[in-house]
GUDRENTOR-917481 format. One line per field, with one value per residue (C-alpha): residue number from 1; z, y, x. Coordinates in steps of 0.2 Angstrom, whole numbers. Example, Ala and Ser with C-alpha at 12.3 -4.5 7.8 and 13.67 -1.06 7.14 Angstrom:
seq <- (1	2)
w <- (39	36)
v <- (-22	-5)
u <- (62	68)
END
This chain:
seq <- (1	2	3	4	5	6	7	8	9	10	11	12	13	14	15	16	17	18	19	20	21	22	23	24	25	26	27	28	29	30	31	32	33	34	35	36	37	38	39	40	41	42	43	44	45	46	47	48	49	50	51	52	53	54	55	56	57	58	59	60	61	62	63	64	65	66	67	68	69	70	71	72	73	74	75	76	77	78	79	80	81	82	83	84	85	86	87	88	89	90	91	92	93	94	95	96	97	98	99	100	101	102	103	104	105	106	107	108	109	110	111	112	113	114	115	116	117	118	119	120	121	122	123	124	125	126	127	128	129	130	131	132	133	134	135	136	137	138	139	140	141	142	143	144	145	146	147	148	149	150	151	152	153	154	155	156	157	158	159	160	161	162	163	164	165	166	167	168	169	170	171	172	173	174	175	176	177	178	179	180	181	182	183	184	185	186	187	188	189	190	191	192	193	194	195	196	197	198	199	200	201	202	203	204	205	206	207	208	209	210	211	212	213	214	215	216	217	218	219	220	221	222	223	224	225	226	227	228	229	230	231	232	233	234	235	236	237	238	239	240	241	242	243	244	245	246	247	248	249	250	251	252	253	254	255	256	257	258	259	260	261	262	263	264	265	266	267	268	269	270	271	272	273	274	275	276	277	278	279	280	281	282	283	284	285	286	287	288	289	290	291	292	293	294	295	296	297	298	299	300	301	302	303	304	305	306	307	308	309	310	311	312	313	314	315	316	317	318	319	320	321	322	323	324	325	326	327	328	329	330	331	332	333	334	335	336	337	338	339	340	341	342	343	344	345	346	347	348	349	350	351	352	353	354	355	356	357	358	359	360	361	362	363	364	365	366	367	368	369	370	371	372	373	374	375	376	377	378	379	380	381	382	383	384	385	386	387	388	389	390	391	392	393	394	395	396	397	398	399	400	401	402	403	404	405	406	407	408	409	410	411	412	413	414	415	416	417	418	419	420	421	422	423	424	425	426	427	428	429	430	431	432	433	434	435	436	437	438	439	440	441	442	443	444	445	446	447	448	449	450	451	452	453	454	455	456	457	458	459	460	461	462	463	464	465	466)
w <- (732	723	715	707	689	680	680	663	658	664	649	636	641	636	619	609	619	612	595	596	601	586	574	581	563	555	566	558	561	579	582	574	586	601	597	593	608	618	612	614	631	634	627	635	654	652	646	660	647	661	678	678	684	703	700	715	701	684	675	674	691	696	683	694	700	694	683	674	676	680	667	652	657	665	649	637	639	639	624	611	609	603	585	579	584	571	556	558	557	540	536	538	547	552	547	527	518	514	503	514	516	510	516	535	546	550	565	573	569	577	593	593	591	604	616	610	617	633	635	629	643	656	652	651	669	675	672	679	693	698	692	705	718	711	724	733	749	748	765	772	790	790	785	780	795	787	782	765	757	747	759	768	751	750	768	764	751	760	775	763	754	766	776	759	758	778	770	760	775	783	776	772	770	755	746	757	747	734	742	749	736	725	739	741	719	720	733	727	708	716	727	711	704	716	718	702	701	718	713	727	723	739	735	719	718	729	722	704	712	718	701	692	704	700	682	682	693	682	666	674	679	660	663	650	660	675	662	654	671	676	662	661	680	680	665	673	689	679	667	677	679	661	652	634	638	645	629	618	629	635	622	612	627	628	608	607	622	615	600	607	624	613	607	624	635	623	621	640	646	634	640	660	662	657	666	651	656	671	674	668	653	648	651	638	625	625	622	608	602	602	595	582	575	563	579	568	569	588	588	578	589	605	598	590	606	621	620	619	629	616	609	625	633	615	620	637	627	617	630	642	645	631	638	655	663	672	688	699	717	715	708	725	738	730	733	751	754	745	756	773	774	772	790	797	787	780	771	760	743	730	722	708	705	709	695	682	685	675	661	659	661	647	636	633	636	643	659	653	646	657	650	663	656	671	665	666	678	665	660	678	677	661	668	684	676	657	653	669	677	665	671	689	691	683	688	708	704	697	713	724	715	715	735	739	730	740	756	754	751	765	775	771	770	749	733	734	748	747	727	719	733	744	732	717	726	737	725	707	705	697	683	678	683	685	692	705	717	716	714	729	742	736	737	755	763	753	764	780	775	771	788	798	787	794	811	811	802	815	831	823	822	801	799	809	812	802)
v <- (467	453	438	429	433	429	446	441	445	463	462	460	479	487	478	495	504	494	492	512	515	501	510	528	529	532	545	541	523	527	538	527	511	521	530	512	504	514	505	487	491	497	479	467	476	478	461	453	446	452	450	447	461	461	447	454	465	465	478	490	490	493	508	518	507	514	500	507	526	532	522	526	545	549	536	541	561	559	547	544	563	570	563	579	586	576	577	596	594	585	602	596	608	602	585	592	593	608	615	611	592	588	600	592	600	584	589	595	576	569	576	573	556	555	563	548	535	545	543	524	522	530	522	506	510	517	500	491	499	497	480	475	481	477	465	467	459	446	449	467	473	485	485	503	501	509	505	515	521	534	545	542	548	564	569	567	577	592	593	593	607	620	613	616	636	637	632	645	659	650	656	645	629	636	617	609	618	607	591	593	604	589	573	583	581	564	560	570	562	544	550	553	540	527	540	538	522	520	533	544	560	569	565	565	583	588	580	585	605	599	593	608	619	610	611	630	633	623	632	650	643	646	628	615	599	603	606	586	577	583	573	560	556	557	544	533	532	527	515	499	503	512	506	506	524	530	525	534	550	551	547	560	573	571	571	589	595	592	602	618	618	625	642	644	643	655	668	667	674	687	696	688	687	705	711	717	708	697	679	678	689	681	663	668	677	661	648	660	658	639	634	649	653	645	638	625	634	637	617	612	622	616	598	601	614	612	595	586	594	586	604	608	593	595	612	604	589	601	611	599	591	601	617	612	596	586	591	576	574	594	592	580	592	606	596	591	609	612	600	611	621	640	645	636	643	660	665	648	649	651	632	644	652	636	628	644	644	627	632	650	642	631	644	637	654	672	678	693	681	679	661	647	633	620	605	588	573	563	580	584	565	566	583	575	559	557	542	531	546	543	524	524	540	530	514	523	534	516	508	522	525	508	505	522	512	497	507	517	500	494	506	510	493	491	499	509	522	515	519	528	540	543	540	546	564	565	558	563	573	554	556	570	568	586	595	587	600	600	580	574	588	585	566	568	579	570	554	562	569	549	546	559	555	536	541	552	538	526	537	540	520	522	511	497	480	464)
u <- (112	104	112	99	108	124	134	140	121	125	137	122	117	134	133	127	142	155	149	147	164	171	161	166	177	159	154	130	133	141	126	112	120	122	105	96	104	93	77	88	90	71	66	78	76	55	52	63	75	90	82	62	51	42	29	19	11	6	17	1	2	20	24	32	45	63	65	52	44	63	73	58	60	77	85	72	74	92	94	82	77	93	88	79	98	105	91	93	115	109	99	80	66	51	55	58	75	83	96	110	106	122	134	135	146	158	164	147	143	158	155	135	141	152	141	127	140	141	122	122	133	126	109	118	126	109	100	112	113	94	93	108	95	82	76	59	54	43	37	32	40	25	6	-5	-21	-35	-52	-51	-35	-45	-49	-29	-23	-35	-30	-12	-14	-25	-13	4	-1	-4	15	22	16	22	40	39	39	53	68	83	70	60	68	55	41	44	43	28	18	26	18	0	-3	3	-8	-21	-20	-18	-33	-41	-38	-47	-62	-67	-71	-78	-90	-88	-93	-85	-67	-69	-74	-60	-46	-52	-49	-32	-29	-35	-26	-9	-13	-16	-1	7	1	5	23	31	38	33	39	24	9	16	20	2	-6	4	3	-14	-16	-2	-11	-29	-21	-22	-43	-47	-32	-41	-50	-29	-23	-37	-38	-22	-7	-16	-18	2	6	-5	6	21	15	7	18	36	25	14	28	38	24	18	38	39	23	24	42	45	30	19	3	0	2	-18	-16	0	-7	-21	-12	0	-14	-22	-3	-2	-19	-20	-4	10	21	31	48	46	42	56	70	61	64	82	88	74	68	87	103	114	119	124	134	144	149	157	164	173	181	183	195	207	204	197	203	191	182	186	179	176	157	153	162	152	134	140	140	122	117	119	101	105	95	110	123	116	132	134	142	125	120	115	132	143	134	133	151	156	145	153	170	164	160	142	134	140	141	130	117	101	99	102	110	115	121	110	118	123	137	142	146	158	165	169	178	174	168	174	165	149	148	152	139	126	128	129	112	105	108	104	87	82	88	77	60	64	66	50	42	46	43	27	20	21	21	5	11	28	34	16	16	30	45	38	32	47	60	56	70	76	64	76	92	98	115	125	122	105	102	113	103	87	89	95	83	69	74	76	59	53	59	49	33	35	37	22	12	18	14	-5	-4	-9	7	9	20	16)
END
């Protein structure tokens, strides 16, 4: 832990929480403070107003530190979307009044706004839970031995993505699948991304098939979220080269997926998902969808319902705890259980069906509905405590997200394999905080799989002693 800083400065990132709360009489001036305080806290943490950034990079060159990639889109999903929730309690579609602007169902607003506070809280926590550990080494225990990191990256990624289709034949260990599948495109993007400019030809076709083939995966997935993170790690990993040509390509490329992705991921599950056309046909059919048809109500209730969880968080706010008290330690002994791999314990309660259970008991959907609806971190944390629960959650994932960057950094001998490649393929699960279950398991195989990546990188004598 670092005490470099005054902990009173810790106090200036709760500031829009505590006005919030004062103000929570005026349930649009609670929101709007608790929704603005978002973008305070963006500004004060990225310009090193609380606690200066690493100097050992130029910020271009460290995005995917926590401090930045996780807080930008862990705090910025959870926060700042849930405004196209409020303009359409206040009757607008598609950005344009309608006739029932003026008749706002107050208590629908009162709960939005409570739920704001919750999220300015926990992004206030979050923060501060990274900056307390926000202290890199100045001097590395261990140094990368190679005589080009390009090709190290392109090997990484061709031998992690045929071990991430063996876990899939393994049963029990199919979590594994992920992390690896997730570590061969990050190694092959950052591959990428240092071929290019090196001009060699090789790597650069190879990597741009891994690419693609992640991206059509992706697109045949019926997932949104995969098709965006694969542009916009692309574009982060190209940005310190080509920032001027990132910004022009890129920021577009994202703007016109967050416009066609809400009616091609809707058209693509109801002809794949039902089995009407396969995955080829569907993918098509969805595209013609997005770039040919009138898709603005499917994009205004991806933005209001999809986009945001707000409408769903106030479903648990309002049950819980009048009709169901709080959770407790129960959420953590639940994910201590997820943890144990199923190969060694076959008959182990379903994650699935520990999670669905909260929501049903909630009342946010039916048991007979086939919608899944698992609550984001930031919920399980108010279910588990309300809002003491909210801040110590936070403020313990902040700290454990930040450690976890230092570690890898460390481990493999600086940010480059330590935090671009190793945390941020193993670990992204911190970009989007998800179900307690599913969070704590993933976090702790992914470090025991950290571990055993060092070791085999130390025994082939890639990683060495300084």
């Amino acid at each position: 832990m670092s005490d470099t800083i005054p902990y009173e400065k810790y106090l200036l990132l709760f500031i829009p929480w505590g006005l919030s709360v004062l103000f929570k009489e005026n349930a649009l001036l609670s929101y709007m403070t608790a929704w603005l305080g978002s973008f305070y806290i963006f500004f004060i943490t990225l310009s090193g107003n609380i606690k200066p950034l690493p100097k050992d990079l130029s910020f271009a060159e460290q995005i995917m530190r926590p401090i930045i990639l996780v807080q930008i889109i862990f705090a910025g999903y959870m926060c700042t979307t849930s405004i196209f929730y409020i303009l359409n309690i206040y009757g607008y579609t598609n950005f344009k009044a309608g006739l029932s602007t003026f008749l706002v169902d107050t208590n629908k607003l009162q709960v939005a706004a409570q739920c704001q506070r919750y999220y300015i809280l926990a992004h206030a926590a979050l923060v501060s839970g990274i900056i307390l550990f926000m202290n890199y080494p100045e001097k590395q225990k261990y140094k990368v031995e190679t005589r080009d990191i390009s090709n190290l990256l392109l090997t990484i990624a061709i031998i992690s993505l045929p071990v991430s289709i063996l876990f899939t034949a393994i049963p029990g260990l199919s979590q594994f699948y992920y992390q690896f599948n997730s570590l061969s495109f990050m190694s092959g993007t950052l591959a990428l991304a240092f071929a290019i400019p090196q001009k060699k030809v090789w790597n650069t076709g190879i990597c741009l098939f891994l690419y693609f083939t992640n991206f059509y995966t992706a697109l045949v997935s019926g997932f949104k979220e995969p098709i965006i993170l694969s542009v916009m790690v692309l574009g982060i990993f190209l940005y310190p080269t080509y920032k001027k040509i990132v910004l022009i390509t890129f920021l577009p490329a994202l703007f016109l997926l967050f416009t066609v992705l809400p009616t091609y991921a809707t058209v693509f599950r109801e002809n794949a998902w039902s089995g009407d056309a396969s995955s080829g046909d569907a993918s098509q059919l969805a595209l013609d969808a997005a770039l040919n048809g009138d898709n603005q109500d499917t994009n205004w209730d991806f933005l209001v319902y999809r986009l945001s969880e707000i409408d769903m968080f106030t479903e648990f706010v309002q049950s819980t705890p009048d009709k169901i008290d709080f959770y407790g330690f129960k959420l953590l002994e639940q994910s201590f259980i997820a943890i144990i791999p199923r190969v060694f314990w076959p008959s182990k309660p379903s994650t699935e069906d520990l999670i669905m259970q909260r929501v049903y008991d909630a009342g946010v959907i039916s048991r007979n509905s086939t919608v899944s609806a698992k609550p984001a971190f930031v919920v399980d944390a108010y279910l588990s405590g309300g809002a003491f629960g909210v801040f110590i959650s936070m403020l313990i994932y902040g700290m454990i997200a930040q450690y976890i960057s230092i570690k890898a950094e460390e481990l493999f001998g600086g940010y480059l394999l330590g935090t671009a490649l190793i945390y941020s393929g193993l670990f992204q699960i911190f970009w989007r905080g998800l179900s307690f279950e599913f969070i704590i398991n993933t976090v702790f195989w992914s470090y025991v799989t950290m571990f055993l990546i060092f070791k085999l990188l130390r025994s082939r004598n890639i990683i060495k002693e300084v």
